[in-house]
C-alpha positions in Angstrom: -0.8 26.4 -15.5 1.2 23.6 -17.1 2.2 20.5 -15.4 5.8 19.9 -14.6 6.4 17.0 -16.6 8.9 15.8 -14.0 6.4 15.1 -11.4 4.1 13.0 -13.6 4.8 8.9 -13.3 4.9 6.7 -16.0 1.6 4.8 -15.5 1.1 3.3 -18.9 0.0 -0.6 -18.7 2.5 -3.7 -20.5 0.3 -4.7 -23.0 1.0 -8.0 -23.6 1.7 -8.8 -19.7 0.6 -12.1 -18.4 -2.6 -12.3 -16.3 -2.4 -15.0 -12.9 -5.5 -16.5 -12.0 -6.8 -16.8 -9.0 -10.3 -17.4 -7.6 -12.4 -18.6 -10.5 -13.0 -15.9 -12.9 -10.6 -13.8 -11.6 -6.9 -12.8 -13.3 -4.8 -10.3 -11.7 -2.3 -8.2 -13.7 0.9 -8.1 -12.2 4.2 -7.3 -13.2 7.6 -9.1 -11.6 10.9 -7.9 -11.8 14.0 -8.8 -10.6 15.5 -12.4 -8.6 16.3 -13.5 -5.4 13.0 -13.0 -1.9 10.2 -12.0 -3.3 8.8 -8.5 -2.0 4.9 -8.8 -3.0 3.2 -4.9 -2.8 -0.2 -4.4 -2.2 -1.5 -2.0 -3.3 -4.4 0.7 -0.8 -6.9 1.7 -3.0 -5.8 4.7 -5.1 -2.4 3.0 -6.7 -2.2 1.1 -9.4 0.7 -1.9 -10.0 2.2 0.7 -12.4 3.0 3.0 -10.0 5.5 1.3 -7.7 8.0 1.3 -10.9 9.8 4.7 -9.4 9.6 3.5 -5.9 10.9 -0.1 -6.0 14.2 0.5 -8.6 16.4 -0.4 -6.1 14.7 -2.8 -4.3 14.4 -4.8 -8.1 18.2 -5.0 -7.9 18.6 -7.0 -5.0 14.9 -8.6 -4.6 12.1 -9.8 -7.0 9.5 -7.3 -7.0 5.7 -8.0 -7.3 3.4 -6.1 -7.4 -0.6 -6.3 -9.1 -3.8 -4.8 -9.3 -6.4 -6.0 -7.0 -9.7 -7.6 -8.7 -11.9 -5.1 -9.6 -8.9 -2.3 -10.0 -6.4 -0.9 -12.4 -6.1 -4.3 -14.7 -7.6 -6.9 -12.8 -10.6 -8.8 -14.0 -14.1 -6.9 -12.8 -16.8 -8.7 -10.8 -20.2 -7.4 -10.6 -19.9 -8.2 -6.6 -16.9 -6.1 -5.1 -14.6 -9.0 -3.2 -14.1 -8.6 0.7 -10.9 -8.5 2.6 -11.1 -12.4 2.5 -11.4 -12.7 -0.9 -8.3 -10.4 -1.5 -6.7 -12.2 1.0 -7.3 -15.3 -1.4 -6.3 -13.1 -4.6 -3.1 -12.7 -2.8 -2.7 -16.6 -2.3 -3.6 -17.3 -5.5 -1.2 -14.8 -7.1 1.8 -16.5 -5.4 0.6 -19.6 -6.4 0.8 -18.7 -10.1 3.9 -17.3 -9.6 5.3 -20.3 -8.1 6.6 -18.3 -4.6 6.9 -20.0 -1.9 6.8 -17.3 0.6 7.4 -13.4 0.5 7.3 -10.3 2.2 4.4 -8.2 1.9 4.3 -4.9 1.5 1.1 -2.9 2.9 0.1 1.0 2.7 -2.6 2.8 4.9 -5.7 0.6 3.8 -3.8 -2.6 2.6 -1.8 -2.6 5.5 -4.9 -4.7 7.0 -4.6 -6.6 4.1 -1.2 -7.5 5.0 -1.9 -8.5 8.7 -4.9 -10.7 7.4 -2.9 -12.9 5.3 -0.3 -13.2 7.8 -2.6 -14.4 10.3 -5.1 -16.7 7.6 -1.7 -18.0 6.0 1.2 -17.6 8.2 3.7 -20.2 6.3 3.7 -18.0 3.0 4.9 -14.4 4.4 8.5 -14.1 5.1 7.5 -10.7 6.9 5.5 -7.6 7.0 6.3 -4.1 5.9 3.8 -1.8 7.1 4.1 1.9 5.8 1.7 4.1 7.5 -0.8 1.5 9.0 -4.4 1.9 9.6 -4.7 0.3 12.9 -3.7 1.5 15.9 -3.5 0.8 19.9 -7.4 1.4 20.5 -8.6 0.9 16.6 -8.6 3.3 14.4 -11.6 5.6 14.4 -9.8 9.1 12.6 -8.9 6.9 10.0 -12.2 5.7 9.0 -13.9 8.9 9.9 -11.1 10.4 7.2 -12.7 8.0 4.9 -16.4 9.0 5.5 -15.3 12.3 4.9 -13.4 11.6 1.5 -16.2 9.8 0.7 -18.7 12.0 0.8 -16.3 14.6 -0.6 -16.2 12.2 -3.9 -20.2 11.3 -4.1 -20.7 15.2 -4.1 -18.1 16.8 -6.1 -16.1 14.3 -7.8 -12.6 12.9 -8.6 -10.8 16.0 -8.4 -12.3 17.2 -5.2 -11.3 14.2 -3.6 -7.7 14.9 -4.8 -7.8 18.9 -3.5 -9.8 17.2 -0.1 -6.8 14.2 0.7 -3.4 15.9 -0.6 -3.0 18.3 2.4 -3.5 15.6 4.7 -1.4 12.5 3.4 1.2 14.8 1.9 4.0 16.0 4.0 3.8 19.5 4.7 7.7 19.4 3.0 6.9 17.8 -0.2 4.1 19.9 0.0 6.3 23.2 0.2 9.1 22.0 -2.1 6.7 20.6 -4.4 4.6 23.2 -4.8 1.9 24.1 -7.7 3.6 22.0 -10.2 4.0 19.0 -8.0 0.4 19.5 -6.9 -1.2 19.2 -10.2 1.8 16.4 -11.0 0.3 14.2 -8.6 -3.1 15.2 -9.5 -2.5 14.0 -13.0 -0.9 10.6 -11.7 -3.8 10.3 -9.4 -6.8 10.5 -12.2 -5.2 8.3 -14.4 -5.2 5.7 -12.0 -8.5 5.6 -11.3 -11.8 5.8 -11.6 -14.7 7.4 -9.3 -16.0 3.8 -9.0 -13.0 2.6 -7.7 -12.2 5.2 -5.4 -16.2 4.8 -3.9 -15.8 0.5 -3.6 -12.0 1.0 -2.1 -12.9 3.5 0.5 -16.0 1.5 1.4 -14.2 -1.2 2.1 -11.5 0.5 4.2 -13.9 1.0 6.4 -14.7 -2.4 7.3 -12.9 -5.4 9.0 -11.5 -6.2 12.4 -9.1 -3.5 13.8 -8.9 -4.8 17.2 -5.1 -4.6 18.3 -5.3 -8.2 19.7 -4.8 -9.3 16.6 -1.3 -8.0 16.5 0.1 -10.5 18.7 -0.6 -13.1 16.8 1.7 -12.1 13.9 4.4 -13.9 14.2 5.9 -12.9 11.0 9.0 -10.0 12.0 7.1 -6.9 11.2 8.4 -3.1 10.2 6.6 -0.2 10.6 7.3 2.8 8.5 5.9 5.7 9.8 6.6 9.3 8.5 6.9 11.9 11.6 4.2 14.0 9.8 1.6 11.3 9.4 -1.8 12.6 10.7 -2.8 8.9 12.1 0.2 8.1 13.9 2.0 9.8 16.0 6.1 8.2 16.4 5.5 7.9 19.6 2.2 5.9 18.9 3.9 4.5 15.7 6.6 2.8 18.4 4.1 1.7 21.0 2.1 0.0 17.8 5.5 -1.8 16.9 5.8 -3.2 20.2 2.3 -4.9 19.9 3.7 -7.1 17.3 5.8 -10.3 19.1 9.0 -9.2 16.3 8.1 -5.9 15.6 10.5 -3.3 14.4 9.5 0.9 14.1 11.6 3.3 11.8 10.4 7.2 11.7 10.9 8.5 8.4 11.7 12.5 8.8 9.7 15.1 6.6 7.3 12.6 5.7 3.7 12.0 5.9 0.9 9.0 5.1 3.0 7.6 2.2 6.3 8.1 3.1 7.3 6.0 -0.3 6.1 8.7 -2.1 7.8 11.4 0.0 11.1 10.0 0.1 11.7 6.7 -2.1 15.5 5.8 -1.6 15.1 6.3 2.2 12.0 4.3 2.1 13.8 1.1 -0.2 16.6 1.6 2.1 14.8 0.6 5.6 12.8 -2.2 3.8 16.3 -3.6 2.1 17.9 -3.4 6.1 14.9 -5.1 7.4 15.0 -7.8 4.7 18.4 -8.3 5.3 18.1 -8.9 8.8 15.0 -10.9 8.8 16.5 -13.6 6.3 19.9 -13.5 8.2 17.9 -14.7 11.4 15.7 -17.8 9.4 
């Protein structure tokens, strides 16, 4: 069956894009665009930079938008040693630094979302806030998340890339893109998804997502103002759970995104740029 060109992303690299260095022998491709706070996106481990083009249009009107591919993905220089959640950490750090930005707001999904929290609690003067869409910690850890990853991993060892895509989509899609997508948006997505990477990747990234401290003690010590986007069909989080999560965070902030699931970006874009522009807003108003 043909794809339905309409669903498929333009993933295609800038050739002759800068590259910002960071730790020593590292360069990160990124791309910026727009003026004004910096919104910084961090990517989980099965995006690449290209892909927030189609989700951040209107946040690049009003904001400068960063985003980058983490060392060892997408663009990004290749160690022979993949980095830990520290070294990210620093990757993200550096980036800023190269970019000359002060301070930003992150922007975390499902496995970065830890990302995001470390670097707001290792360097708390350079995040403005926190944007957390479907996080991976919760009120006692977060044990079906990293048992979802076991499973997607074993999934990959045994039967490849696009096994892993038939395994996850049912469970991070919404069941109503799911519907209104379809056969065509299936095998969209699928396309999107093997373009942007590799089995490799996919095997280091979910490897790593299952490491680090999920303990929700650390939560309290943000004191960045943190929002939590949380689609009402996202298998981790209950709202309910979603809410009580936000209220672990000293300035936390929950919004329930209806008909969506684990990337509620994805599901519903303009929705999606419209509670992170009204959280912006509101954090900056009270600096």
């Amino acid at each position: 069956m043909p794809v339905d060109e309409e669903t498929q992303q333009d993933l295609s690299y800038h050739q002759d894009a800068p590259r910002a260095r960071t730790r020593d022998g590292v360069e990160l491709y990124y791309e910026s665009v727009g003026e004004g706070t910096a919104l910084t996106f961090l990517n989980n481990f099965f995006l690449s930079a290209p892909f927030w083009r189609e989700c951040t249009g209107e946040l690049s009107r009003r904001h400068r938008v960063v985003t980058y591919d983490f060392c060892n993905h997408g663009a990004s220089t290749r160690l022979s040693q993949e980095p830990t959640w520290e070294e990210h950490a620093a990757d993200v750090i550096g980036l800023l630094d190269a970019l000359e930005i002060e301070s930003t707001y992150l922007v975390g999904t499902s496995a970065s979302t830890q990302l995001a929290r470390d670097v707001a609690l290792e360097y708390p003067d350079r995040v403005r806030g926190l944007v957390l869409a479907g996080p991976v910690f919760g009120l006692r850890g977060m044990r079906r998340h990293r048992q979802l990853n076991r499973a997607w991993l074993l999934t990959l060892k045994n039967e490849g890339i696009a096994a892993l895509y038939n395994h996850m989509y049912p469970e991070v899609i919404a069941g109503e893109m799911n519907e209104e997508g379809g056969t065509p948006g299936f095998l969209g997505l699928r396309e999107s998804f093997m373009a942007m990477n590799t089995p490799e990747e996919l095997i280091n990234g979910l490897t790593l997502a299952q490491q680090g401290d999920t303990s929700p003690e650390l939560l309290s010590r943000v004191v960045a103002p943190t929002l939590i986007v949380l689609g009402d069909d996202d298998i981790l989080l209950s709202p309910g759970r979603g809410r009580d999560l936000a209220a672990l965070f000293p300035k936390g902030h929950c919004e329930i995104m209806p008909n969506a699931g684990h990337v509620p970006y994805l599901d519903d874009p303009e929705t999606f740029q419209t509670l992170v522009l009204k959280f912006v807003e509101e954090a900056e108003a009270h600096v």
